[in-house]
PLY file of the C-alpha trace (Angstrom):
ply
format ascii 1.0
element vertex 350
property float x
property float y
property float z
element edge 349
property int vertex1
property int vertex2
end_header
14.48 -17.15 -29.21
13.95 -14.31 -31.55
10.41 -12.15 -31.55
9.65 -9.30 -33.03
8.88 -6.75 -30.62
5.05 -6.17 -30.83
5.64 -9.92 -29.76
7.53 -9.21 -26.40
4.98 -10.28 -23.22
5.68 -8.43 -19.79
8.03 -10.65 -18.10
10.23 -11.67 -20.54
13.69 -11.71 -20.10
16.48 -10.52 -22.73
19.23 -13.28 -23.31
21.38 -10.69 -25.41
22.46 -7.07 -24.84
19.93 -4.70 -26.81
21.92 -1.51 -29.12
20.22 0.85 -31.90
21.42 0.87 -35.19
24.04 3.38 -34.50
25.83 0.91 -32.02
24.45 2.68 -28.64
23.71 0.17 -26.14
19.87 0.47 -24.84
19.26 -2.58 -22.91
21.43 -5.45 -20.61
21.27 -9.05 -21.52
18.86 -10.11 -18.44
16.79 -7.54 -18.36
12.91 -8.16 -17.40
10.80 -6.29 -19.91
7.93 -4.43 -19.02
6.03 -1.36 -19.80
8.85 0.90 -19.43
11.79 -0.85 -21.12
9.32 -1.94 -23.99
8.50 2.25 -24.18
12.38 2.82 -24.68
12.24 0.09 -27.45
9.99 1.32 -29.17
11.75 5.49 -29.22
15.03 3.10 -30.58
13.43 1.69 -33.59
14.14 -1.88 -32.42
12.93 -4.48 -33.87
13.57 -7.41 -33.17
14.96 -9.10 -29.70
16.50 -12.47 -28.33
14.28 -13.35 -25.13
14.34 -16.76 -23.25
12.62 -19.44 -23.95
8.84 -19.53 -23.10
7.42 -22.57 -21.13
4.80 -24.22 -23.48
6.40 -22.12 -27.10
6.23 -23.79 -29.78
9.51 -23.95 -31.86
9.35 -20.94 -34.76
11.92 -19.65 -36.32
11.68 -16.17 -37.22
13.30 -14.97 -40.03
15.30 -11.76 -40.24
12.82 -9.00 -42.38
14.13 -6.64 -44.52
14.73 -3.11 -43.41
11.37 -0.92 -43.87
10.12 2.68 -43.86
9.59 3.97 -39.89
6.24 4.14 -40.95
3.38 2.21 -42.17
3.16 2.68 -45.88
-0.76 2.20 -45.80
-1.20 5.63 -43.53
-0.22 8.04 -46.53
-3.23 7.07 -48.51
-5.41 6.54 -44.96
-4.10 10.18 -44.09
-5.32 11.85 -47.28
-9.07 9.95 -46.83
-9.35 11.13 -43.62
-8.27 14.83 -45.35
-10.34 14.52 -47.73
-13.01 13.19 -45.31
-12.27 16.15 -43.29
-13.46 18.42 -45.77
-16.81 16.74 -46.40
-17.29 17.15 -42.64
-17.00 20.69 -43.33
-19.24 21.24 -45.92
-21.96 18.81 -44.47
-22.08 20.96 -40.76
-22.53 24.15 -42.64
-25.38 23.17 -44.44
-27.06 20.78 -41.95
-25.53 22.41 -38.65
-24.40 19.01 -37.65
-22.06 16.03 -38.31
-22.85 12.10 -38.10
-21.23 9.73 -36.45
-21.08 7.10 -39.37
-19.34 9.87 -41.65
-16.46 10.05 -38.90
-16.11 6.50 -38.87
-15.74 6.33 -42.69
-12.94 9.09 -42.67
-11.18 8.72 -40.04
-11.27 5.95 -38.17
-9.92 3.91 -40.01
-6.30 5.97 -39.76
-7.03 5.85 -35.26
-7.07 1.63 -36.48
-3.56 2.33 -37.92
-2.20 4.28 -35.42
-1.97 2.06 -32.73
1.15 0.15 -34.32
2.89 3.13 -35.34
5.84 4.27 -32.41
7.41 7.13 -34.76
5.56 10.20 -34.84
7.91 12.54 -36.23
8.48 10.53 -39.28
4.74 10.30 -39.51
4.94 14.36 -39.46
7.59 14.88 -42.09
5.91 12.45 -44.34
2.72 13.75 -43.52
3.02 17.46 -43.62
2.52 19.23 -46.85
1.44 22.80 -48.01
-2.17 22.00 -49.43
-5.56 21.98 -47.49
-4.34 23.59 -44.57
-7.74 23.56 -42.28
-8.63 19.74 -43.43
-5.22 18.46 -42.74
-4.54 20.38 -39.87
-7.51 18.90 -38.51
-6.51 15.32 -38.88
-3.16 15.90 -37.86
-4.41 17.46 -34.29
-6.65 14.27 -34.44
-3.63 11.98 -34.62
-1.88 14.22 -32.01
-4.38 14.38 -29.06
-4.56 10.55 -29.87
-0.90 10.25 -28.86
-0.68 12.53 -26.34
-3.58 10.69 -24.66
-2.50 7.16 -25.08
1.14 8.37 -23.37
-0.83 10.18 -20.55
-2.13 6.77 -19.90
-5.60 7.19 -20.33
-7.60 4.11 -21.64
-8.33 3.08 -24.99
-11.82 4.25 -25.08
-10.67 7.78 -23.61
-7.76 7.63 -26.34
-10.12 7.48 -29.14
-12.39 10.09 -27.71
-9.36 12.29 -27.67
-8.42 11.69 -31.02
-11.87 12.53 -31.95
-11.73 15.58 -30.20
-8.90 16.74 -32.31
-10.33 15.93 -35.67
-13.35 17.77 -34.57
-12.27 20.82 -32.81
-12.20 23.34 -35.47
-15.25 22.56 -37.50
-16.79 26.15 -36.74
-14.55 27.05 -39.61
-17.12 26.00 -41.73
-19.12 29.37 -40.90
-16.06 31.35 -41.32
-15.41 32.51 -45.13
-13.11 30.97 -46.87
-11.42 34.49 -47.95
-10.51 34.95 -44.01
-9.40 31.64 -43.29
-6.57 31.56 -46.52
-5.22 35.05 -46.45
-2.63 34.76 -47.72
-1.06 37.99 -45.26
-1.79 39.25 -41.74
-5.71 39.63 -40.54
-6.91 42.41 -39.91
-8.71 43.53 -36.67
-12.06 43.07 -37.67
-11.40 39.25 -39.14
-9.28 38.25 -36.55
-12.05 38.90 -34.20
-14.39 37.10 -36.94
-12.08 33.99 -36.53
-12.40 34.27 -32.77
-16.09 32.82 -33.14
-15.62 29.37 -34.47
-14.80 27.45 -31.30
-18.23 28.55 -30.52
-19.62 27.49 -33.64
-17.77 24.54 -33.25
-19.46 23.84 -29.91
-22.77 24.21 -31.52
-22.40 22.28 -34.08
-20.74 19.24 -32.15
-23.35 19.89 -29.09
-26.24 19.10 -31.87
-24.08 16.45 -32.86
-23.12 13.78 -30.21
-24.63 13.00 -26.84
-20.53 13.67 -25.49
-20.03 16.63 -24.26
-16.17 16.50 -24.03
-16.21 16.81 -27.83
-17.82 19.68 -27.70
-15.82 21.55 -25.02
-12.80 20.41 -26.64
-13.82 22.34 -29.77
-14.82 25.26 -27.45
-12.03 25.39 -25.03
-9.14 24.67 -27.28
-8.12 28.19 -27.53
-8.15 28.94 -23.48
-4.89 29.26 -21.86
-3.62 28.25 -18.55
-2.97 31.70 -17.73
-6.49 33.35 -18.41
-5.47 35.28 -21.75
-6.91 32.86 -24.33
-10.51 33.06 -25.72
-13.88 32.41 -26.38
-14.31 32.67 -22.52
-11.25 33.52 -20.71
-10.97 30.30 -18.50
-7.91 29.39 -16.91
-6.38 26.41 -15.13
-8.32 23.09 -13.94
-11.64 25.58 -15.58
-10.55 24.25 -18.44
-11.73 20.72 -19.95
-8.93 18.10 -19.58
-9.80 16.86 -23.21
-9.18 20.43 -24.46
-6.14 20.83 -22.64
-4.67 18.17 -24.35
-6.30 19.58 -28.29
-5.04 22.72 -27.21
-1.41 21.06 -27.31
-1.78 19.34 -30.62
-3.11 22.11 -31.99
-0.33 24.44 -31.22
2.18 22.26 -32.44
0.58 21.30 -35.75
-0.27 24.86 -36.27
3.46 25.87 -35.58
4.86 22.98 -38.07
2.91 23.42 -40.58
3.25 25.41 -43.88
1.49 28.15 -44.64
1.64 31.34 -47.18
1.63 33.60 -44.30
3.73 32.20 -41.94
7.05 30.28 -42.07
6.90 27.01 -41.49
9.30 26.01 -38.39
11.50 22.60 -37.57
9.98 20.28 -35.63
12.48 20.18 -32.60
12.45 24.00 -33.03
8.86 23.91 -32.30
9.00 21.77 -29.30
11.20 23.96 -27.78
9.20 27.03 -28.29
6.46 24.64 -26.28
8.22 24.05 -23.33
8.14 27.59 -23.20
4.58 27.99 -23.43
4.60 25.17 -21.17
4.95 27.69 -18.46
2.12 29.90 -18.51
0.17 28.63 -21.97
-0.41 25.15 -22.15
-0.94 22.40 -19.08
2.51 22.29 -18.43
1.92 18.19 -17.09
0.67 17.74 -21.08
2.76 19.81 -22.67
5.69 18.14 -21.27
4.62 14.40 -21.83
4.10 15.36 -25.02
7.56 16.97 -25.40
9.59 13.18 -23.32
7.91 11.14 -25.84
8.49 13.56 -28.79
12.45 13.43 -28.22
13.20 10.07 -28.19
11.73 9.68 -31.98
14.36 12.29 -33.54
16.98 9.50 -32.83
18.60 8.78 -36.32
16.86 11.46 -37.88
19.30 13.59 -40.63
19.65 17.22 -39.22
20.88 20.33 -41.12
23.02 21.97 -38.84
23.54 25.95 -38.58
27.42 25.18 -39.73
25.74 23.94 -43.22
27.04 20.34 -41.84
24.38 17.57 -42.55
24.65 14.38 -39.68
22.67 11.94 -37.93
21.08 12.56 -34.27
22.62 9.66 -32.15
21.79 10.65 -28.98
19.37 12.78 -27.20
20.46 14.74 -23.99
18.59 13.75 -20.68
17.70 17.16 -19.52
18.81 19.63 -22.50
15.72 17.81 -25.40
16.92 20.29 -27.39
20.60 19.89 -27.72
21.13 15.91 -29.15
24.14 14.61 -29.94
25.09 14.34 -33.48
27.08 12.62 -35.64
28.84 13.91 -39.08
30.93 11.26 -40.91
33.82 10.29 -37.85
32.98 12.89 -36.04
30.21 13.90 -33.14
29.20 16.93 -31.76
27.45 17.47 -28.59
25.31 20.52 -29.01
24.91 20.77 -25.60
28.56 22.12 -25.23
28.54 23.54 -28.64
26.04 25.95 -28.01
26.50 28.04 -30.84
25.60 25.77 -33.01
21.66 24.83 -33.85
19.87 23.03 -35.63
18.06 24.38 -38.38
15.89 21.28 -40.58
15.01 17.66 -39.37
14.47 15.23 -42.25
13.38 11.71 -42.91
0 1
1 2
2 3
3 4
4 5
5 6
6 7
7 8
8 9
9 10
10 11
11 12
12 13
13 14
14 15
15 16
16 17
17 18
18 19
19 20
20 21
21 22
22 23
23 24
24 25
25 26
26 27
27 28
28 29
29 30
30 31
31 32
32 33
33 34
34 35
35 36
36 37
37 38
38 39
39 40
40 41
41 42
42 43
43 44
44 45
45 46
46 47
47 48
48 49
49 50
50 51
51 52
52 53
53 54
54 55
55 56
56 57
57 58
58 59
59 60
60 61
61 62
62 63
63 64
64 65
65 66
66 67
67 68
68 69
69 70
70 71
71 72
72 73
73 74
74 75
75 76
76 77
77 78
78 79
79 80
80 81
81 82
82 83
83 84
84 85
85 86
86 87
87 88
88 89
89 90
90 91
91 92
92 93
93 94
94 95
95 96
96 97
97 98
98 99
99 100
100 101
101 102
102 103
103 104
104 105
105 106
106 107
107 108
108 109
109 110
110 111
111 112
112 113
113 114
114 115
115 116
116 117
117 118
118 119
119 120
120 121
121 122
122 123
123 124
124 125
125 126
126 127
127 128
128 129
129 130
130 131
131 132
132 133
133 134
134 135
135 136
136 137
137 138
138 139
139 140
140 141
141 142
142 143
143 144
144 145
145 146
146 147
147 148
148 149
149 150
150 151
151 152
152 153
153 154
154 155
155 156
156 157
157 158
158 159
159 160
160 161
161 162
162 163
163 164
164 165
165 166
166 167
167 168
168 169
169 170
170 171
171 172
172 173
173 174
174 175
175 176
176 177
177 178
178 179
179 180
180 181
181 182
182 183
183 184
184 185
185 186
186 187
187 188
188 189
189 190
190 191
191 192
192 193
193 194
194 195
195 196
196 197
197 198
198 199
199 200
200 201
201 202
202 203
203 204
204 205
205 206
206 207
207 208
208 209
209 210
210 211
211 212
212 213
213 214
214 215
215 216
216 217
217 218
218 219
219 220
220 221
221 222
222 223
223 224
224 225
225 226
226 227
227 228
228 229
229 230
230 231
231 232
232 233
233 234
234 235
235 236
236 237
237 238
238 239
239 240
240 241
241 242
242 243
243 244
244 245
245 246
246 247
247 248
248 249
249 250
250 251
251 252
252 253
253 254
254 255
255 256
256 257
257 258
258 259
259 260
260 261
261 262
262 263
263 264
264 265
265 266
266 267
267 268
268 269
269 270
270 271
271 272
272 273
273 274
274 275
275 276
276 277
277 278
278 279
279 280
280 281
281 282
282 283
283 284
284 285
285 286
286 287
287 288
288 289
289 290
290 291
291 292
292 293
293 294
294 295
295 296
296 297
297 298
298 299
299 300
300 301
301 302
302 303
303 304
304 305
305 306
306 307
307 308
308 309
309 310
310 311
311 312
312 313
313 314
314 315
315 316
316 317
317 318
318 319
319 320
320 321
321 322
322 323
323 324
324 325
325 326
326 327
327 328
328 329
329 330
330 331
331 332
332 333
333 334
334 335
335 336
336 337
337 338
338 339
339 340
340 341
341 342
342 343
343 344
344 345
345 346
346 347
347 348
348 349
């Protein structure tokens, strides 16, 4: 019988072999689906499945649905009330020195409800991403990322949610930093770069007088330590530093890397991951960082690329071990950038 997959139990079998739209075989025809081959379903953009018949299912036919956007058309509007949320957050904790619960709820939770059905988070970027209200989107977009990046470290729902929390939240001691600092539009000098410095402090403050959690607060005051000892307000290193801020610390560097902004060039996603598995090594919790990066790769499959060549194709296949180098396919033709190392990538798109 045909389901749709957000149908699929653990223990079902497949009855038919399982291929992606380009033709690439995923799964074998008597396969037993759990966790794991649901997981690579899900990075394949399949959607629907012939399993065997269930003992006690009714007879329902399911009809074939018409092809739809990777995304949920509902989150664009959700994601700009939760920006727009964001930025009444801000303006609330400078005067009051404190945020409520209920006024998180209203803004954003209602995009953490969406989330949970959504399985591509790259299209969610590139549809997401835009040039205005940098600190307010930037916040929910490290919201939505710590959310992810704790759901596929396996922690439980509860813990996902506090995560995603912990993201929207973590840089609300901007409030006390002026405006004229935060959007310069060219390089800081000394003097406000050290000014900037203070708001994960702030932030702790603020979120300390908030909630009754303190992981929300660390995570705003911790997301700027480093594994190796060289980030700030405090210099902590390693397992000193709060697991929930480990994992902010990650979504934070990769929105902030993605994003546009006047001073500073706004970088391709895959570009950007690879510049994190870098970090990965003496940055960022290397354990997070790379999670992050295995379930990152998978959702560039079928993505358009602009190549360095000026050639436009299709990503058809990612490489095991090289993330970076996928193979892609122009017209008749494929190329393997993992042989063709000359050639990069230079744009993802929709």
């Amino acid at each position: 019988m045909k389901v749709h997959i957000t149908d699929v139990r653990s223990g079902d079998r497949l009855t038919e072999d399982v291929f992606n739209s380009f033709g690439l075989h995923v799964l074998s025809k008597g396969t037993t689906l759990n966790e794991k081959e649901l997981s690579r379903m899900y990075q394949h953009q399949i959607d629907y499945i012939e399993i065997e018949w269930r003992a006690g299912q009714s007879a329902e036919v399911v009809e074939e649905q018409p092809s739809a956007p990777a995304y949920n058309p509902l989150l664009r509007p959700l994601y700009h009330d939760a920006v727009a949320g964001a930025e009444q957050l801000f303006e609330r904790a400078l005067v009051e020195g404190r945020i409520y619960e209920e006024d998180i709820k209203e803004s954003f939770q209602p995009l953490v409800d969406n989330f949970r059905m959504e399985r591509d988070v790259v299209s969610l970027l590139l549809m997401l991403n835009s040039q205005d209200d940098y600190t307010y989107q930037h916040s929910v977009q490290v919201g939505m990322l710590s959310y992810y990046i704790a759901r596929w470290l396996n922690w439980s729902e509860e813990e996902t949610v506090r995560a995603g929390k912990a993201g929207f939240l973590h840089d609300i001691g901007k409030c006390k930093i002026a405006e004229a600092i935060l959007n310069k539009p060219n390089k800081l000098t000394d003097e406000e770069y050290e000014e900037i410095k203070n708001h994960p402090q702030f932030g702790y403050d603020i979120l300390n007088n908030s909630f009754e959690d303190p992981a929300i607060a660390l995570a705003a005051l911790q997301h700027h330590e480093r594994m190796d000892g060289k980030g700030y307000p405090l210099g902590l290193s390693g397992e000193d530093i709060h697991p929930m801020a480990r994992i902010v610390a990650v979504a934070d560097v990769y929105s902030a890397m993605i994003s546009s902004r006047a001073y500073s060039e706004k970088r391709d996603l895959l570009f950007v991951l690879r510049e994190m598995h870098a970090l990965s090594f003496h940055e960022l919790d290397p354990d997070i960082t790379h999670t992050f990066i295995r379930h990152m790769i998978p959702n560039f499959i079928g993505k358009r690329v602009e190549l360095s060549t000026g050639e436009s194709g299709n990503i058809v296949m990612t490489h095991p071990t090289d993330y970076f180098r996928p193979l892609v396919q122009i017209g008749d033709k494929f190329i393997d950038l993992s042989v063709h190392r000359q050639i990069e990538i230079k744009q993802v798109f929709m």
